[in-house]
C-alpha positions in Angstrom: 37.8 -95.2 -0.9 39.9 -92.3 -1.4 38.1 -90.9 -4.0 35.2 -90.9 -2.0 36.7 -89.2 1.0 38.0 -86.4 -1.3 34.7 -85.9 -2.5 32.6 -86.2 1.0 35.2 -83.7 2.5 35.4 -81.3 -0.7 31.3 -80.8 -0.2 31.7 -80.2 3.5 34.4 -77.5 2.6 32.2 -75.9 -0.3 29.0 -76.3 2.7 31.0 -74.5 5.1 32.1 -71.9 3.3 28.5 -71.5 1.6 27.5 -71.5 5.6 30.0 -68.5 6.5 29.2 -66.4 3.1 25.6 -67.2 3.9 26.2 -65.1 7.4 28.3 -61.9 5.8 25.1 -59.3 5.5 28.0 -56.9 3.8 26.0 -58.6 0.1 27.1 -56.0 -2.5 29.4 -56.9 -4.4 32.0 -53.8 -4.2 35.4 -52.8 -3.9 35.2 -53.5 -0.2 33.7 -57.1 -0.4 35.4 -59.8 1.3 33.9 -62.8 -1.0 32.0 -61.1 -4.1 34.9 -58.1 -4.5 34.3 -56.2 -7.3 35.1 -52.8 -9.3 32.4 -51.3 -8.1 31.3 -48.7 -4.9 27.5 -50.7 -4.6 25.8 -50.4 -1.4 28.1 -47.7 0.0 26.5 -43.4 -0.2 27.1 -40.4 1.1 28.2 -37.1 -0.3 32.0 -37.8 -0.3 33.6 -39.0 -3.5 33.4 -42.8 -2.9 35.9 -44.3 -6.2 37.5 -47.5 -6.4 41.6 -47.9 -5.9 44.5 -50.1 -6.7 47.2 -48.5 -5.3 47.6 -50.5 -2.5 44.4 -52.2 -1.5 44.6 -54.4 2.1 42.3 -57.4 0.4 42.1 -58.5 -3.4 42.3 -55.9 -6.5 40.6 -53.1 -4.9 39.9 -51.2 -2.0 37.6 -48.1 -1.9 38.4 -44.4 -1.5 36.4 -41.8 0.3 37.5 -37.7 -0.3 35.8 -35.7 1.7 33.7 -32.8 0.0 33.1 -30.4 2.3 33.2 -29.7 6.1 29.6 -30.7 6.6 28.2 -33.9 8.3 27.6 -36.1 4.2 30.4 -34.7 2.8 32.8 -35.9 4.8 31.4 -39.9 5.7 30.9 -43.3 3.8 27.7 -44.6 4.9 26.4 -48.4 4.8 22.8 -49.9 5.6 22.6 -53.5 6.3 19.6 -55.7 7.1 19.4 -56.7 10.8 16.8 -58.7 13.2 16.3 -56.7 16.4 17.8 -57.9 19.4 20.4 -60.0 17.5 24.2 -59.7 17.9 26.3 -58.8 15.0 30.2 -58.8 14.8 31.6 -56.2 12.1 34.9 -56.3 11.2 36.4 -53.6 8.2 39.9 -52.8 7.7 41.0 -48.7 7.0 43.9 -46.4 6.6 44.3 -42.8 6.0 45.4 -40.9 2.9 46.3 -37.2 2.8 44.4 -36.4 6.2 43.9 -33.3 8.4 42.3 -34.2 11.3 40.8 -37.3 13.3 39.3 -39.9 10.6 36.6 -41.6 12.6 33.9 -44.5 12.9 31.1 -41.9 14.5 27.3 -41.7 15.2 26.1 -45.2 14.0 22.2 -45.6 14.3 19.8 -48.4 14.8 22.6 -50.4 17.2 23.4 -50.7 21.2 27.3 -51.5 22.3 29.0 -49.1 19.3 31.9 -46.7 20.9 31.2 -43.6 19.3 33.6 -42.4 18.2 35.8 -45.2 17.5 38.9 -42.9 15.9 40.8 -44.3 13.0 44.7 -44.3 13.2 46.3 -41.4 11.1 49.6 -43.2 10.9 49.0 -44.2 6.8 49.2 -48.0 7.9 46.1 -50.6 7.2 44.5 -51.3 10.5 41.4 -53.6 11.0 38.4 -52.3 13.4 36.3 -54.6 14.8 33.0 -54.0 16.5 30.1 -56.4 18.3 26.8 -54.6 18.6 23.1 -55.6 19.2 20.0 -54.3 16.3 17.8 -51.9 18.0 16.7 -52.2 14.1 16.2 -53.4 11.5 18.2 -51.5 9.1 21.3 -50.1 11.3 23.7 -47.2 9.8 27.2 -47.6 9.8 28.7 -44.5 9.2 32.4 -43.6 8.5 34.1 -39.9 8.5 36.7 -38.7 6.8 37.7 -36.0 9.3 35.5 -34.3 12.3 33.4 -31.0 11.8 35.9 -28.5 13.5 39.2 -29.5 12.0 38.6 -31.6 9.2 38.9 -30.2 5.6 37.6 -30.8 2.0 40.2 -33.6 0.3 40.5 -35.7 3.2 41.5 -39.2 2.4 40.3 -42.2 3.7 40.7 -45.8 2.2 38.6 -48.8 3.4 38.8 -52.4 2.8 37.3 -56.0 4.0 34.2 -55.3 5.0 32.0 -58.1 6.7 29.5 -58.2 9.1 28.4 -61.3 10.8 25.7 -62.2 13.0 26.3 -64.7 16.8 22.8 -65.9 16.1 20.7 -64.5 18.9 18.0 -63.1 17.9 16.0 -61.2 21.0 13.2 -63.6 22.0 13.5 -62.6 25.6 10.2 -60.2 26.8 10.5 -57.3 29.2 10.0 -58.1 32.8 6.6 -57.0 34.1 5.8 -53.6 35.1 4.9 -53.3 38.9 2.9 -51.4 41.2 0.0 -49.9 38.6 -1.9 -47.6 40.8 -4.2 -44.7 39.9 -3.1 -41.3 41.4 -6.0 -39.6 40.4 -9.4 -39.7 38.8 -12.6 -37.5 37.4 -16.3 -38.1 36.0 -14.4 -39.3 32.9 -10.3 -40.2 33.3 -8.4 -42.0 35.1 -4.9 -41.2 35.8 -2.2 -44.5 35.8 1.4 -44.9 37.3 3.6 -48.1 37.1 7.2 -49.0 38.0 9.4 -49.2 34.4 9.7 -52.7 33.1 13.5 -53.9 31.9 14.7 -56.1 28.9 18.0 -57.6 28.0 18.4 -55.2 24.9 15.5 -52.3 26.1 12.0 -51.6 26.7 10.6 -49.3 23.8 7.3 -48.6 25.3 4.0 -49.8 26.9 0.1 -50.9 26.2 -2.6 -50.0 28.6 -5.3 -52.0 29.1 -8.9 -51.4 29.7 -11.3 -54.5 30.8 -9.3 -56.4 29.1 -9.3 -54.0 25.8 -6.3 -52.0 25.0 -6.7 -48.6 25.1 -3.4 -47.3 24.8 -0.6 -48.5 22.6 3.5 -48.1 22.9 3.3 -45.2 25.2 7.0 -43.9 26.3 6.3 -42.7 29.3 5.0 -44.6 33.0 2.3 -43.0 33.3 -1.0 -42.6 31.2 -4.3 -40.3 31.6 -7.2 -42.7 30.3 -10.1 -40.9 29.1 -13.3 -40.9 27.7 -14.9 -42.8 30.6 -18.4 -43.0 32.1 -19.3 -41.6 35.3 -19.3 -43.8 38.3 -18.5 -46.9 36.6 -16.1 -49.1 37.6 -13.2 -50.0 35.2 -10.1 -52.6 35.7 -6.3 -51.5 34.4 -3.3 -53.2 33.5 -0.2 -52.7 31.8 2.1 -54.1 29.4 5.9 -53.8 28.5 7.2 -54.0 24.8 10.8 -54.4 23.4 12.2 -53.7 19.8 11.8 -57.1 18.6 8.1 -57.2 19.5 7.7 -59.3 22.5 5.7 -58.5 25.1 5.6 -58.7 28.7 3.2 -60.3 31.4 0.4 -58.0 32.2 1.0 -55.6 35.7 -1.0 -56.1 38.5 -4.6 -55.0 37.9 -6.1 -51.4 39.6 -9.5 -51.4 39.9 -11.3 -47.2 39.8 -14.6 -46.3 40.0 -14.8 -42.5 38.4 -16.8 -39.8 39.8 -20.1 -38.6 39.6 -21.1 -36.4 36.9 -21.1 -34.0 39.2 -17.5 -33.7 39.1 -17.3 -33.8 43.1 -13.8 -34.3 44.7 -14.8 -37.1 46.0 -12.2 -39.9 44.8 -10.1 -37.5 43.2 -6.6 -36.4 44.7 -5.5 -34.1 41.2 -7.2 -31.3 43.1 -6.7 -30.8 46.6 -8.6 -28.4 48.8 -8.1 -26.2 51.6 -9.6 -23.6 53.8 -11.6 -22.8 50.3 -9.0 -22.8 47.8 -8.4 -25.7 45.4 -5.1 -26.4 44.1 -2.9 -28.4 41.7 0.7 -28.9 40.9 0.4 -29.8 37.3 0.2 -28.0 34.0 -3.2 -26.0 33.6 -4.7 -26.1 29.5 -8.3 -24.7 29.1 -9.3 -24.9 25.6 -7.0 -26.6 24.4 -5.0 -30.0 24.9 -1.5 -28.9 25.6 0.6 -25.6 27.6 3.7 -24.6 25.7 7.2 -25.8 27.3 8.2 -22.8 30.5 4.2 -21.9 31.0 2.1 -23.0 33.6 -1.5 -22.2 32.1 -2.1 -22.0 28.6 -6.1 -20.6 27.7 -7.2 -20.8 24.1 -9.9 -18.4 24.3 -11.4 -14.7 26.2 -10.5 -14.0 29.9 -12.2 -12.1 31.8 -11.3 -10.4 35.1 -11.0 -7.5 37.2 -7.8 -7.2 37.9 -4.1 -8.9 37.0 -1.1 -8.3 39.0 2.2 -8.9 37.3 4.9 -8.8 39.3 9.1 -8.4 37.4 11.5 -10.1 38.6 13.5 -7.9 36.6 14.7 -4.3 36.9 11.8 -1.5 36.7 12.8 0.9 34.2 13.4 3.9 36.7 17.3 3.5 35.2 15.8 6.2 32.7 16.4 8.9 35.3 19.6 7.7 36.5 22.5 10.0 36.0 24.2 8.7 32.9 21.7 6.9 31.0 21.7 7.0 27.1 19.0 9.1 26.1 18.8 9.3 22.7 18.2 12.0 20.9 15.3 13.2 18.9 17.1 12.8 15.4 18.3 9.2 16.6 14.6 7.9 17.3 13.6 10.0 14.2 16.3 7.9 11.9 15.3 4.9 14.0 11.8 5.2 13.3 12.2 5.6 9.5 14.4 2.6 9.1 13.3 0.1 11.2 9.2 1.2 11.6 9.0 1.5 15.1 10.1 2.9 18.1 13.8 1.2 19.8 13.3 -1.5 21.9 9.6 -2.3 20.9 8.5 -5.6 19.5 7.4 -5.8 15.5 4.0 -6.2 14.6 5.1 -9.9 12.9 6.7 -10.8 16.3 3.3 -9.8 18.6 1.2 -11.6 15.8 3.5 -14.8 16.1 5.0 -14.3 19.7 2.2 -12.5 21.5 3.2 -10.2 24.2 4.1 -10.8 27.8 2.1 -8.0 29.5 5.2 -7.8 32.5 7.5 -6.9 29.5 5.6 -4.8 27.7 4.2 -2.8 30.7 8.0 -1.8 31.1 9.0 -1.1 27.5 5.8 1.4 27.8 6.7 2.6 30.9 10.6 2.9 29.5 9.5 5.2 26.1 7.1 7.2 28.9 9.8 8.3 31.2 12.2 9.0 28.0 9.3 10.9 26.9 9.3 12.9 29.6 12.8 13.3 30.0 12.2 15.1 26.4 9.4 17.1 27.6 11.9 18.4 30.1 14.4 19.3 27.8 12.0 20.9 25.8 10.9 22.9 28.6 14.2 24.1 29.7 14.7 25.3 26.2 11.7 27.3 26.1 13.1 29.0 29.0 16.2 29.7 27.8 14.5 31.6 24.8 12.7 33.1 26.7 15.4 34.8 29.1 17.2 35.6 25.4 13.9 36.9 23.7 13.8 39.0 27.4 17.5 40.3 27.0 16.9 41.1 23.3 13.8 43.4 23.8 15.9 45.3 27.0 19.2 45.9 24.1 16.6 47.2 21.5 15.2 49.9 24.4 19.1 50.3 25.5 19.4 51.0 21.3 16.4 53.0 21.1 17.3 55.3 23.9 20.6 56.4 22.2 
C-alpha cells in the first residue's frame, strides 16, 4: 500500500511540474532559463554583447551578461520575443543586477502588451533583485526589451547581468467582444457617397477598429476612425448601414443600429445633402477641399492636381512686407558679397533652389516678397550708383576748371 502511494503521488509531482513547465513561454534553453538552463544566450538579440557568466549567477551555473555597445537604442538592450494569445494575461518574473554601470539600467519600451510601466528602472546598487510584471497580449509576439543604460547618459561598457527568466500565462484568453457602437447616422450624402458617424465601441483589453456594412455586405473593413465616407453608390437608391466593432483577439461586436439614405439625383442637387450648405448664393464647406486628386497635404485647405484658371488671386501676408529694405540700418549687402554669393551657391541670397521649387513648389505670398525684397535692394543699388555718378561728375567738373586755372598760367 505504501508503495503504491509513493508511486500515485510521485506521478502527480512529475504531472504538476510537467503542468507549470508546460506554462513558462520563456522555451530556450539559455543561461537565463529557469528549468532547461543552459550555456547558451538562445532566444535573447540585440546589438549588445549578450555572453554567458559564472561569476556569481542568481539561479543555477549561469547567468547572462549584456555590455552595451554603443549609445544607440540596439546597442545598449537585451531583447526577447515570446509567443502570446491576444487578450490573455501573462505574469513575467526575471531577476537582474548591475555590473560596471553609468547611468539608469532600465526595463523600457516593451511592444505588443497593455499594463507594462515603462520604464520600470533597474536598481544600480550591484545587488540581485527580481522584477515582476503582469501584462495583457495586444499580440501575438510581444517584445520584452531590456537597457543597459538610457540614451543621454548611458555609455558603451555598461554592464547588466540577468537571470531567471519565466513568463507565465493566468489563462484568460480575450473572448469578450467590444460593446456595440451607437448612434450610426449619416451626416451627409451625394449622387454617389454616403457619409457615416457612430459613437466608439469599448472592450475589456481595446477596440482595434471597425467594419461597415452595406445591405448586409461589408464594404469597409477595420477602419480606425468613427466615421467612414462610402462610395461608389447609385443615384437615388436607397441603401441600409450598420457597423461593427473589432478587438485584437478577433471578436466582433453586435451590429449598430441601422441608417437607412437614399443618395441624390444624378443631378447632384443639394437636396439631402448637408456637406454643402448655401447661402444668399454662396455655397460653403468646413472640410478639406481635393480636386484631382484623393487627398490635401497636412496644414492646406485645397489641394488641385491640375491647371487653374482665374482672373485674379489675392494673397494676403501675415508676415512683415519687405519695406524693412529701406529702413535706416538694414544690411545691404554689397555688390562683391552678392557677386561671391552668386558664384558659390548659384543664386541670388535668400531665394529658393531650383531642386527645392521642383520638390517644394513655391508659395506665391513668399515668393512675391522675396522678389519684391531683391527689387527694393536693387534699387537701393541703383541709388548708390547714381549718387556716384554724381560725385564724378562734380570731380570730372573740378578737374576741367584746375586744367583752365593751369592753362591760364
Amino acid at each position: 500500500m505504501k508503495t503504491i502511494f509513493s508511486i500515485g503521488f510521485a506521478l502527480i509531482l512529475i504531472f504538476a511540474s510537467t503542468s507549470i513547465s508546460a506554462q513558462d513561454l520563456h522555451t530556450h534553453g539559455n543561461a537565463v532559463s529557469v528549468g532547461n538552463e543552459e550555456n547558451s544566450t538562445s532566444g535573447w538579440s540585440g546589438n549588445a554583447v549578450l555572453t554567458t557568466d559564472t561569476s556569481d549567477p542568481h539561479h543555477g551555473a549561469y547567468a547572462m551578461k549584456v555590455v552595451s555597445t554603443g549609445t544607440g537604442s540596439t546597442s545598449r538592450r537585451a531583447e526577447y520575443t515570446y509567443t502570446a494569445s491576444i487578450g490573455e494575461t501573462y505574469d513575467i518574473s526575471i531577476w537582474a543586477k548591475t555590473g560596471v554601470q553609468t547611468s539608469d539600467p532600465a526595463f523600457a519600451s516593451w511592444t505588443g502588451v497593455t499594463g507594462f510601466t515603462n520604464p520600470t528602472l533597474i536598481s544600480t546598487n550591484g545587488a540581485w533583485a527580481e522584477y515582476t510584471f503582469t501584462v495583457t497580449a495586444t499580440s501575438t509576439s510581444p517584445l520584452i526589451l531590456i537597457y543597459t543604460g538610457s540614451s543621454g547618459g548611458g555609455s558603451v561598457g555598461d554592464e547588466l547581468y540577468i537571470d531567471r527568466v519565466s513568463i507565465t500565462s493566468q489563462g484568460s484568453a480575450d473572448t469578450q467582444s467590444p460593446s456595440t457602437p451607437t448612434n450610426l447616422s449619416s451626416s451627409g450624402n451625394s449622387d454617389t457617397t454616403v457619409d457615416l458617424s457612430w459613437n466608439a465601441a469599448t472592450d475589456n483589453v481595446g477596440v482595434t477598429g471597425y467594419n461597415v456594412y452595406q445591405d448586409g455586405t461589408s464594404v469597409a473593413t477595420n477602419i480606425s476612425s468613427t466615421s467612414h465616407q462610402v462610395t461608389g453608390l447609385t443615384s437615388s437608391t436607397t441603401y441600409n448601414f450598420t457597423v461593427t466593432a473589432l478587438d485584437a483577439a478577433g471578436n466582433q461586436s453586435i451590429a449598430s443600429n441601422a441608417v437607412s439614405v437614399t443618395t441624390d439625383a444624378s443631378s447632384g442637387g443639394g437636396s439631402g445633402s448637408s456637406v454643402w450648405s448655401e447661402s444668399n448664393s454662396v455655397a460653403s464647406y468646413t472640410g478639406d477641399v481635393a480636386i484631382g486628386t484623393s487627398s490635401v497635404p497636412t496644414g492646406y485647405k485645397m489641394a488641385v492636381d491640375g491647371k487653374l484658371i482665374t482672373e485674379e488671386v489675392k494673397v494676403q501676408l501675415s508676415g512683415n512686407w519687405p519695406d524693412y529694405v529701406f529702413k535706416e540700418g538694414y544690411d545691404l549687402p554689397t555688390l562683391e558679397e552678392i557677386q561671391k554669393h552668386i558664384k558659390e551657391k548659384g543664386h541670388l541670397p535668400n531665394i529658393p533652389l531650383a531642386e527645392e521649387v521642383e520638390t517644394n513648389g513655391i508659395e506665391l505670398g513668399e515668393m512675391n516678397r522675396l522678389l519684391l525684397e531683391k527689387i527694393e535692394e536693387l534699387t537701393l543699388y541703383v541709388i548708390q550708383l547714381e549718387n556716384q555718378q554724381k560725385n564724378v561728375k562734380i570731380l570730372e567738373e573740378r578737374l576741367n576748371l584746375l586744367e583752365k586755372q593751369l592753362n591760364k598760367k
